[in-house]
C-alpha positions in Angstrom: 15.6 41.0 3.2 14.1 42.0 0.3 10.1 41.9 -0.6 11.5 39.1 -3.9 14.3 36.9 -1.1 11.2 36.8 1.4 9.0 35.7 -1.4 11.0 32.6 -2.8 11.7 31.7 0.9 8.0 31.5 1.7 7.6 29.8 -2.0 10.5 26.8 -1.1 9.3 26.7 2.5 5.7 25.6 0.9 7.1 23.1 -1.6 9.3 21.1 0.5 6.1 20.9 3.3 4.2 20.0 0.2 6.4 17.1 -1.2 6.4 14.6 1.4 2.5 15.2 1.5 2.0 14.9 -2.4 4.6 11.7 -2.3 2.6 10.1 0.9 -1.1 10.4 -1.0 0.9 8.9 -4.0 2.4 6.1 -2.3 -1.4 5.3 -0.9 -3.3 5.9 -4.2 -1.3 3.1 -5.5 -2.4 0.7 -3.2 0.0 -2.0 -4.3 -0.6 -5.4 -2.4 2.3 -7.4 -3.0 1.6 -11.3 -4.2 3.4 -12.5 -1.1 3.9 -11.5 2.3 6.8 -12.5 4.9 5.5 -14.0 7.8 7.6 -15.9 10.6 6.1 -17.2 13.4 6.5 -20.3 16.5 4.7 -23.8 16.3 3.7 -25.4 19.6 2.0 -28.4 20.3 -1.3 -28.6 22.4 1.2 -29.0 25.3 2.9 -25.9 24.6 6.0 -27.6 23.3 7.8 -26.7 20.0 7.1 -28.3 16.6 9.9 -29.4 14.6 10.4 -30.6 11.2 8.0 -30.5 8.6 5.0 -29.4 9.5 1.2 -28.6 7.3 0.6 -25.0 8.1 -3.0 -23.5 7.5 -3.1 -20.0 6.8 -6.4 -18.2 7.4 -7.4 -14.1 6.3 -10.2 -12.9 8.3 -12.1 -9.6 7.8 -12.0 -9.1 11.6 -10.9 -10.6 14.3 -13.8 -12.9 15.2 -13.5 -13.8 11.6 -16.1 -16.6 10.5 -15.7 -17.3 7.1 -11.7 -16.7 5.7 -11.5 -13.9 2.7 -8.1 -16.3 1.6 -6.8 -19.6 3.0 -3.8 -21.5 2.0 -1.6 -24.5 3.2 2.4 -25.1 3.5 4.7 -27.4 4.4 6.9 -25.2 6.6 10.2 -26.1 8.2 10.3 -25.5 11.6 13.6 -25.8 13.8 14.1 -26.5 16.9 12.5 -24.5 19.0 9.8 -24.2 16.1 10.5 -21.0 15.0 9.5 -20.9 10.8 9.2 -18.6 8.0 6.7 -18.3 4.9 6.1 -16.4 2.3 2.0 -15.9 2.3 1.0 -16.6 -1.5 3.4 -18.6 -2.8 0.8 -21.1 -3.1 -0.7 -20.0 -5.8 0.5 -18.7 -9.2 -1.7 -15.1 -8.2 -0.1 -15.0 -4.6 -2.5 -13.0 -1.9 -6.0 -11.6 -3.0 -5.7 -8.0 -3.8 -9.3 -7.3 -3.4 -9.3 -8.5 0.6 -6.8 -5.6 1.3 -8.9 -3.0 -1.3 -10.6 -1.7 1.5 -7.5 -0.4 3.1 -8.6 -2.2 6.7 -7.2 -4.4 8.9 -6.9 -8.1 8.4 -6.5 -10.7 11.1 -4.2 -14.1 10.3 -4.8 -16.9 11.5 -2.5 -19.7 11.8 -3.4 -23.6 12.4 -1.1 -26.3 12.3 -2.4 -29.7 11.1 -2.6 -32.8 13.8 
């Protein structure tokens, strides 16, 4: 091999190590929190026994997992089938969807998820 073949090997070897790096720092300097989140999830009763129907869901965002004080709440109506199995999209509430600024920090969030009585 030539000193010039050995040099644009060792040139394209660098640049495709260095893309997925440069496109992963991209991808997390945007920090794009989307308005709404999927979420699906199981309703039980204080007796352990599915929810069905229609049913007032409480959502809760905690900083941490002995959260206090919720960074976002919001309530649905969710549909729940038989074995109370449902799905949500987190947001939807509101015309401005989830709070950017709770996920700003780029740290875990804890949910929490309370059905009403």
């Amino acid at each position: 091999m030539t000193h010039t073949s050995v040099r644009v090997s060792v040139c394209l070897l660098l640049i495709c190590c260095a893309l997925p790096l440069m496109a992963q720092r991209a991808a997390s300097a945007d920090g794009v929190v989307p308005a709404m989140v999927k979420f699906t999830g199981t309703l039980n009763d204080i007796n352990g026994k599915p929810l069905t129907g229609t049913v007032g869901v409480t959502f809760f965002l905690y900083k941490d997992q002995n959260g206090l004080a919720p960074l976002w709440m919001e309530t649905q109506n969710v549909q729940a089938d038989k074995n109370g199995h449902y799905s949500v999209m987190l947001g939807s509430g509101t015309s401005h969807g989830l709070p950017t600024e709770a996920f700003t920090a780029g740290e875990a969030r804890w949910l929490g998820v309370q059905p009403s009585d």
